[in-house]
FIVEX-221928 format. One record per residue (C-alpha): x negated, y negated, z negated. Coordinates in steps of 0.05 Angstrom, whole numbers, plus 5000, padded with zeros to 4 digits. Example, Ala and Ser with C-alpha at 12.3 -4.5 7.8 and 13.67 -1.06 7.14 Angstrom:
2
475450904844/472750214857/
end
This chain:
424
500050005000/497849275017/496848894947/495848134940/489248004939/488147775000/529143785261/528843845184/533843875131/540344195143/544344065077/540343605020/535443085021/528243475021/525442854981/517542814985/516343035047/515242695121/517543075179/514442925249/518142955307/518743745320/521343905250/513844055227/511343815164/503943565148/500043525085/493243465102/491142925033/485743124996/482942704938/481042734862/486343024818/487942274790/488642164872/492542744874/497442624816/498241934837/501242194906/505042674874/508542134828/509841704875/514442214917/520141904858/525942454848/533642194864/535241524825/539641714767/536142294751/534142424683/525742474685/522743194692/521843714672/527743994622/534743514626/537743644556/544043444585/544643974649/549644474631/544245104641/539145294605/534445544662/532945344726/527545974752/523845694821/520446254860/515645974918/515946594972/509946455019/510047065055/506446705118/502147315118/501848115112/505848055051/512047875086/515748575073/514948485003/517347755008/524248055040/524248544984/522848134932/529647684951/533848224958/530848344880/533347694856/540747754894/540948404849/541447834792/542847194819/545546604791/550946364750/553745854700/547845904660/542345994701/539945754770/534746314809/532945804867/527046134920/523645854977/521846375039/516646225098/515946735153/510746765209/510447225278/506747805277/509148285215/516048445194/522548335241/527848515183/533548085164/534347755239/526447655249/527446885237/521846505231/520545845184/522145725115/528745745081/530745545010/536345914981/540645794921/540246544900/547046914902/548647674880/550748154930/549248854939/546548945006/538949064990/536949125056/539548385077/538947715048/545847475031/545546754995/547046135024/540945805066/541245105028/535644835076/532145015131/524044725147/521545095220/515044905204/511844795123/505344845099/506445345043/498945265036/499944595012/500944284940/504743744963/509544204987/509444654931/510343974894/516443884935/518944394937/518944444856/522043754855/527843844905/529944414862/529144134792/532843514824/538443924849/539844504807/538044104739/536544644677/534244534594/528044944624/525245094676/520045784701/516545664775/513546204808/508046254856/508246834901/503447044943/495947274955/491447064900/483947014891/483346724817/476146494816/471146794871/466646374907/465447054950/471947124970/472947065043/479246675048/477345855046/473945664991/475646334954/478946044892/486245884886/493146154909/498646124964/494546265029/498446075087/496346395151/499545945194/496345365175/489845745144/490845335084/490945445004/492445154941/486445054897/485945114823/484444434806/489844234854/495244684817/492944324754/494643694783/500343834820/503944044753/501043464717/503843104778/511543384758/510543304685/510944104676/514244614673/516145074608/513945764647/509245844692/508446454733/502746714793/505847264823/499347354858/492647704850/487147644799/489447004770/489247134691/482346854686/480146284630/477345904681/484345954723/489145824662/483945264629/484344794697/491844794714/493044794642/488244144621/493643704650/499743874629/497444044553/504144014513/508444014574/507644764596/507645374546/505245904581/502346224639/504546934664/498947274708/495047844723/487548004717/487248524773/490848524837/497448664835/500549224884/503348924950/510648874921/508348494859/514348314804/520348574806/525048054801/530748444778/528248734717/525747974685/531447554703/536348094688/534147994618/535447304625/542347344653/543847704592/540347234544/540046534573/538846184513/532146604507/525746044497/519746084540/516546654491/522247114506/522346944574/514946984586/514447684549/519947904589/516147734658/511248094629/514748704605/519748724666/513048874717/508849284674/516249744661/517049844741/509850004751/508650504693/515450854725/511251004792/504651164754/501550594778/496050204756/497249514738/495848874689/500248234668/499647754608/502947164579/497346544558/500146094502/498145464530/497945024467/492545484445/486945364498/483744654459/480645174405/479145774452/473945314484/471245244408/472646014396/468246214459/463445654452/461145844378/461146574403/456446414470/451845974417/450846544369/449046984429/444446534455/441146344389/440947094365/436647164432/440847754436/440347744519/439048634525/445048654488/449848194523/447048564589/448649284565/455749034540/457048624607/455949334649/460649674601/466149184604/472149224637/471648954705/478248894757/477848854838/471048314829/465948604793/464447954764/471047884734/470648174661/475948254610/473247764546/476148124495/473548714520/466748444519/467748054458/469348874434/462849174460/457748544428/461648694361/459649464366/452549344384/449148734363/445048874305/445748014284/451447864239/452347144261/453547414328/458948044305/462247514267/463247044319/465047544375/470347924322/472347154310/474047094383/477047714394/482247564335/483846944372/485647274437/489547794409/492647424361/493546734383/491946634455/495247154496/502547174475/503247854505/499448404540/501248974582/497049444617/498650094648/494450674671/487650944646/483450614692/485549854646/485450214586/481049654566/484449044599/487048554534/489948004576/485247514596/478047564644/472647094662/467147004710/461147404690/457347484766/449947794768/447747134802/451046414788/454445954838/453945114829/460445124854/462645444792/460544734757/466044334780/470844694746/474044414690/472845034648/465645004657/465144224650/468644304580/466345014553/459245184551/461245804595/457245634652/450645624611/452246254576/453346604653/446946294670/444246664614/447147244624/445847374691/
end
């Protein structure tokens, strides 16, 4: 199976975005992330509005946004993974509002249309065909765009108003990977159309840019990492609660909608915990059912200030100890997912506790583990023997350092980078 690693508006206003002349649109800006935020606030949401994100006032409780860019080999799975959310759909308490791009070249289901629609999410149950009302229809997007992602996010928050509100990122993912042959190698939402992706410091911005949101969600590949969660976090500290990820790749059909917003149909009055665990719970449960191998986490947001202290007293005592053999023996041992150079912390953390023979250093690395199990990472699933030792969070441990790792935020504020350096 495939896996993830890898004339305009019909009905409402689209908001942010310009359309040329033959329906396409362009979003080619690149800048700084103040740049970036800047543009992103000035794309205003409809006057009368209450600000985003959560209106106290709107009659439900959740609005869940699922970006579908299946502009790729993934498309199938895209398909699939709408029929999924039909099995639920919405109602008087909560809004399930997805956005699907399709390219030429894979799958010719559902009337082989081609473009991107956004659909208020409706239950039927015909799981071969996608039932719910097209709401608007784009021939051409940029899915590899955040300014589109931002508007898309904004058009629904505007129009299907919520307390809360989860978004969800679907597509190929490449967490942190300066090896990675697609782009740059480090973000999410690859469009193949356009051959354009969403960084991470762009995500971080782009959510700073729409003042948060309570859930966030990358149903995508390999993006559980502290350097991923630390830079689209750093701007929206306070605003969003957690962050729902992987550290491996995910199989090609990734969550399955049906079994975490079912929960919430049930429950809508459920807080981001609940909702985050049951994201969580709802893919590792369909995945352990086929004996497959697979990894998901919640990241308490709120929490990531004192990891960087957590991590940065345990890399010191390390480094001090001069205990460089041992950090090399545990970094072989420790769990590693589809990059070798991505390593479960906890994990390692585990391993320096067991072996160093300095008690500064056991102290600090049981010290850290506590915090990730305890604090950080709200909840961790793992199924199959082969992530036995996966605890919910990875980070970038290569054999031989890249500067462009230096211009992440994680690195800029944790003393990571010098520990890699170190290490390698």
């Amino acid at each position: 199976m495939k896996n993830k690693l890898l004339a305009a508006a019909v009905c409402l206003a689209l908001g942010s975005a310009a359309f040329a002349a033959d329906g396409s649109v362009s979003f080619d800006k690149k800048g700084s992330l103040a740049q970036i935020v800047s543009q992103i606030n000035a794309a205003a949401p409809v006057a009368g509005v209450i600000p985003l994100p959560g209106n106290p006032k709107a009659a439900k409780k959740w609005t869940v946004m699922v970006f579908v860019n299946a502009k790729n080999n993934l498309e199938e799975y895209g398909l699939l993974d709408v029929n999924e959310m039909e099995k639920i759909g919405s109602d008087d308490n909560v809004s399930i509002v997805a956005e699907l791009g399709r390219i030429a070249g894979y799958s010719t289901a559902d009337g082989d249309w081609k473009g991107s629609r956004r659909y208020l999410i409706q239950k039927d149950a015909d799981a071969a065909a996608i039932t719910s009302p097209v709401v608007m229809e784009i021939p051409k997007a940029d899915m590899g765009s955040w300014q589109y992602l931002a508007d898309f996010t904004k058009w629904a928050m505007t129009n299907y108003p919520a307390q809360n509100y989860a978004l969800v990122v679907w597509n190929h993912g490449s967490g942190w990977n300066k090896a990675d042959p697609m782009a740059d190698g480090k973000g999410i939402s690859y469009d193949d159309e356009t051959s354009h992706h969403i960084t991470t410091p762009q995500m971080g911005a782009m959510l700073q840019g729409l003042g948060g949101v309570d859930v966030y969600g990358s149903d995508a590949c390999l993006m559980q990492m502290a350097e991923v969660d630390y830079e689209m976090a750093y701007e929206v500290k306070g605003l969003a609660e957690y962050v729902v990820a992987s550290e491996e790749t995910e199989p090609g059909d990734g969550y399955t909608y049906d079994s975490f917003l079912g929960p919430l149909a049930k429950n809508p009055g459920m807080d981001s915990a609940a909702l985050s665990k049951s994201m969580v719970d709802g893919y590792t449960d369909h995945y352990q059912s086929v004996n497959q191998g697979a990894t998901q986490s919640a990241v308490k947001v709120a929490a990531l200030d004192q990891f960087v202290k957590v991590s940065d007293a345990f890399t010191d005592a390390l480094i001090a100890a001069g205990d460089l053999a041992v950090a090399k023996a545990a970094k072989a041992k420790t769990q590693a997912f589809y990059y070798s150079s991505n390593k479960d912390m906890y994990h390692f953390a585990k391993l320096i506790s067991e072996t160093s023979a300095n008690a500064d250093v056991k102290a600090k690395a049981v010290e850290l583990m506590g915090f990730i199990k305890n604090t950080l990472v709200l909840h961790n699933r793992a199924t199959g023997a082969k992530y036995a030792n996966a605890y919910g969070l990875a980070a970038y441990m290569p054999s031989s350092y890249t500067a462009a790792y230096d211009s992440l935020l994680w690195a800029k504020d944790s003393k990571w980078d010098d520990f890699t350096k170190w290490l390698k």
